[in-house]
C-alpha positions as CSV (number, residue, x, y, z in Angstrom):
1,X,41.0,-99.9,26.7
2,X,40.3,-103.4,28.9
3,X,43.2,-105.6,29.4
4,X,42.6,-108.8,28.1
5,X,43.2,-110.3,31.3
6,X,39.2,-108.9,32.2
7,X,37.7,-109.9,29.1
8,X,39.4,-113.8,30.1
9,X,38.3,-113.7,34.1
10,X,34.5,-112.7,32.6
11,X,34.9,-115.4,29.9
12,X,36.1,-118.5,32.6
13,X,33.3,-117.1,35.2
14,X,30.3,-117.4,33.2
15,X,31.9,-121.1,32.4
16,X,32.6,-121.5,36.4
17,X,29.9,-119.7,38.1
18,X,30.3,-120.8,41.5
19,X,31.7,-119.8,44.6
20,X,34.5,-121.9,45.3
21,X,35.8,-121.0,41.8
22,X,35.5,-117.7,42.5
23,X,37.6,-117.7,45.8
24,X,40.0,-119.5,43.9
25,X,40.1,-116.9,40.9
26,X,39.7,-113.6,44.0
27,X,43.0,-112.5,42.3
28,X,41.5,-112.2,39.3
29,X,38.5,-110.9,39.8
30,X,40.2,-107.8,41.8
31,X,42.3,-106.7,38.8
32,X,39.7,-107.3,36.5
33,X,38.0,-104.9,38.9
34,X,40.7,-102.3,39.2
35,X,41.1,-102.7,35.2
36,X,37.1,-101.7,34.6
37,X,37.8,-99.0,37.6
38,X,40.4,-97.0,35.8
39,X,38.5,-97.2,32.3
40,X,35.5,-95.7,34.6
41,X,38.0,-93.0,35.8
42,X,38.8,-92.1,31.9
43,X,35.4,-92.4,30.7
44,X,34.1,-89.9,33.2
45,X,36.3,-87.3,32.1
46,X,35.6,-87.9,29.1
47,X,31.8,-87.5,29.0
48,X,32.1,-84.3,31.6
49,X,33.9,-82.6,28.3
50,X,30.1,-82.7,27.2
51,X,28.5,-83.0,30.0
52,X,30.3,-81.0,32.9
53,X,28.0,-81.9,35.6
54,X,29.6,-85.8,35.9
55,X,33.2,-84.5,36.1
56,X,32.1,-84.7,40.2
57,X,31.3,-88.4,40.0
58,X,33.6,-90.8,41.4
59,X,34.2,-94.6,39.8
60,X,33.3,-96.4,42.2
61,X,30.2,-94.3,42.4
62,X,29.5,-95.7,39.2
63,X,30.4,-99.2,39.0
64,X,28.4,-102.3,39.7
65,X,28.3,-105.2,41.9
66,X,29.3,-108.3,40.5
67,X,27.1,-109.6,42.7
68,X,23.4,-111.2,41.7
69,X,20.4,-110.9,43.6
70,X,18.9,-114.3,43.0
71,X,16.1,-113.7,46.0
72,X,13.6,-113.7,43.2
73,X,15.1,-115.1,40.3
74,X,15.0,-119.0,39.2
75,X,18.9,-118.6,38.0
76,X,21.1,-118.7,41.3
77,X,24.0,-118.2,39.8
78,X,25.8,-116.1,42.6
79,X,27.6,-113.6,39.8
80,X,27.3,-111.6,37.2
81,X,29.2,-112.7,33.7
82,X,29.3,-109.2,32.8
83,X,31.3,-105.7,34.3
84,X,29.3,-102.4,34.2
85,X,29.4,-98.8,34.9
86,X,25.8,-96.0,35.0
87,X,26.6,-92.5,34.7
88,X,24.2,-89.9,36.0
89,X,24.6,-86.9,37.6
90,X,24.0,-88.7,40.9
91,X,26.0,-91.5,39.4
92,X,24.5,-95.1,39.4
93,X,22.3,-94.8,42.0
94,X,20.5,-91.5,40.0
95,X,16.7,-92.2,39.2
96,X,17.0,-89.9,36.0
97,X,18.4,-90.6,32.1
98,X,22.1,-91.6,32.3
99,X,24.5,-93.3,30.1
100,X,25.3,-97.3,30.3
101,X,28.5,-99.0,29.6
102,X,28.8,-102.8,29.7
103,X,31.1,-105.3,29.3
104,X,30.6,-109.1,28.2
105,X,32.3,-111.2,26.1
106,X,30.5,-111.2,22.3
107,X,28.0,-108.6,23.9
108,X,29.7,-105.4,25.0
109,X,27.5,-102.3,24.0
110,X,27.1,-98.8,25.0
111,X,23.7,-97.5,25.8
112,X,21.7,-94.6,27.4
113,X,18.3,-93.2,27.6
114,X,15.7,-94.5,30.9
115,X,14.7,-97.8,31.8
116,X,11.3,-98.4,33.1
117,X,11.0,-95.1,34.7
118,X,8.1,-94.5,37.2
119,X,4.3,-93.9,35.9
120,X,4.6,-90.6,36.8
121,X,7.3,-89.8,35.0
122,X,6.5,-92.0,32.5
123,X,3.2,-89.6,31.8
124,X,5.6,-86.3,31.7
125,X,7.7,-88.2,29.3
126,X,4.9,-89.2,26.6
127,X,2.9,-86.0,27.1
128,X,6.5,-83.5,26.5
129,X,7.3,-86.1,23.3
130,X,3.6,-85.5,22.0
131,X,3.9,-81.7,22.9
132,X,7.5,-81.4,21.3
133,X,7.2,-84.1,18.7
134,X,8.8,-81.9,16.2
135,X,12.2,-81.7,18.5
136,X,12.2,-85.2,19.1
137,X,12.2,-86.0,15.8
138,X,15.0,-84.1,15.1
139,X,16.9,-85.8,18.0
140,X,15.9,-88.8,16.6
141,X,16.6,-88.3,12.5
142,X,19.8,-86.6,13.4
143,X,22.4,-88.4,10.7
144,X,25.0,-89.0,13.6
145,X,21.8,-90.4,15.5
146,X,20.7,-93.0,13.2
147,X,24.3,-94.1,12.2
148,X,25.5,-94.9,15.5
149,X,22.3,-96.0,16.6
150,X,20.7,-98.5,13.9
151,X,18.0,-99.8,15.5
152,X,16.5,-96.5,16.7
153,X,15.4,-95.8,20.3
154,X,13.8,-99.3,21.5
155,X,12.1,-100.3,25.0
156,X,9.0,-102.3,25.7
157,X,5.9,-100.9,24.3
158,X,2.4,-101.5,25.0
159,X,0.2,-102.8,22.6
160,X,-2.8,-100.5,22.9
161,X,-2.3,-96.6,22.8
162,X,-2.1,-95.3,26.6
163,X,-4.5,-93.5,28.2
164,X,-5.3,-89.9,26.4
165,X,-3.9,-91.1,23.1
166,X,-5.5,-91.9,19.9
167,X,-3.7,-94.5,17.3
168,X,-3.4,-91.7,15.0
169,X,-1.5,-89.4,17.1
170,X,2.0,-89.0,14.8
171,X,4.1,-89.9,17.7
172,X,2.0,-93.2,19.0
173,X,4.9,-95.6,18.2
174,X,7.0,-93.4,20.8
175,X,3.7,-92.8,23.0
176,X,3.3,-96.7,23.4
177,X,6.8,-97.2,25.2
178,X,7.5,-98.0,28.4
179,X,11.5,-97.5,28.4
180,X,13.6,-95.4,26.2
181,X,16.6,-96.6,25.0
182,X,19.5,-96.6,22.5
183,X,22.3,-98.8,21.9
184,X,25.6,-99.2,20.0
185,X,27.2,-102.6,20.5
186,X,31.3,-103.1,20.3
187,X,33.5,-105.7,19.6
188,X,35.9,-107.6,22.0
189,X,38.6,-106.4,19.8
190,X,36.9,-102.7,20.1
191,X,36.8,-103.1,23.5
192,X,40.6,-103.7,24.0
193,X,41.5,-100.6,21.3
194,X,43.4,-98.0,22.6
195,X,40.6,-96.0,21.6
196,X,37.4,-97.4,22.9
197,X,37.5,-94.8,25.9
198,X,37.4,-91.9,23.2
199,X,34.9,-94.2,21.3
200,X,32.5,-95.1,23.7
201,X,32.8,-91.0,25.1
202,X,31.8,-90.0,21.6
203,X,28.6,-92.6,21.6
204,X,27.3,-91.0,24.8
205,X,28.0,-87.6,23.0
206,X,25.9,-88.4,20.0
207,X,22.7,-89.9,22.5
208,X,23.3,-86.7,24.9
209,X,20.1,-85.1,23.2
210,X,18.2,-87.3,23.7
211,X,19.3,-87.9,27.3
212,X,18.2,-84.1,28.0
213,X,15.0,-84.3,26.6
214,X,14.0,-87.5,28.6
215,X,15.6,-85.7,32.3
216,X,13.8,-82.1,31.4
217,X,10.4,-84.0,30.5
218,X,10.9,-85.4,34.0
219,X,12.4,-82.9,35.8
């Protein structure tokens, strides 16, 4: 669980996101951080019951800036409203399909799969899903699957089939995508349970199929 101390520092920032606050609220902001820490700590021992290879992963290997980059971006707000944490096996920093945690106010979800990966791996990825459609649509129309994740796996898609492709091809609404991902959102009050470690461990449980397929396509 989150102390509702973090959930009230994220809340005030996004109304007061400015330095000066911010230096003001330091205090804050470090506990919040320590707080999100140990709930990293937690989680990671709780997905290496699954998934032994992250047991070696350190938090803070995990864990985000708050930090923006606003180099290229019209908002300069200098911080983040939200707290979040990537699990790979080469922990945030790791180019293949991981597991997401992040924390918002009203918007706190838990969500895995691989965002916008490269063309070339993009390719490996459509061609072992049009290869191995039958296995990926028993990842995908597992009962666990669809009831933890309602909408399905989303991601941008294009709008013409992609090169080596027909519009008949079974799997084209997969075959179209550029990012693959699933998503379970969870309530403020969820997110300050004593159980949303065990909670959020069993959502990256139930997606872990689906993270294997997309890192052997790729790998």
């Amino acid at each position: 669980m989150l102390q509702p101390s973090t959930l009230k520092f994220l809340k005030d920032l996004k109304k007061n996101n400015n330095r000066p606050w911010f230096e003001e609220h330091r205090k804050q902001y470090e506990n919040a951080k320590e707080d999100f820490l140990s709930l990293t700590e937690k989680l990671i021992a709780g997905i290496a019951v699954f998934d032994p290879p992250i047991a070696v992963l350190k938090a803070k290997e995990c864990t985000f800036r708050i930090n923006r980059d606003v180099r290229f971006s019209k908002d300069k707000s200098p911080y983040k409203n939200n707290i979040a944490g990537y699990f790979n096996r080469k922990g945030k920093k790791g180019n293949g399909a991981g597991y997401y945690l992040h924390i918002e106010p009203g918007q706190s979800f838990a969500a895995g799969g691989l965002w916008m990966p490269e063309p070339a791996d993009l390719a490996k990825i459509r061609q072992e899903i049009d290869y191995s459609f039958d296995e990926w649509k028993k990842i995908t129309g597992n009962a666990s699957f669809k009831k933890t994740f309602t909408e399905g796996v989303k991601g941008d898609a294009l709008v013409r089939p992609p090169k080596g492709y027909e519009e008949t091809n079974p799997a084209i609404v997969y075959l179209k995508m550029k990012s693959f991902i699933v998503s379970k959102p969870f309530t403020d009050a969820e997110v300050q349970s004593k159980s949303f470690v065990k909670d959020v461990a069993n959502t990256f449980k139930t997606m872990k199929p689906i993270i294997d397929f997309l890192n052997a396509a790729t790998e």
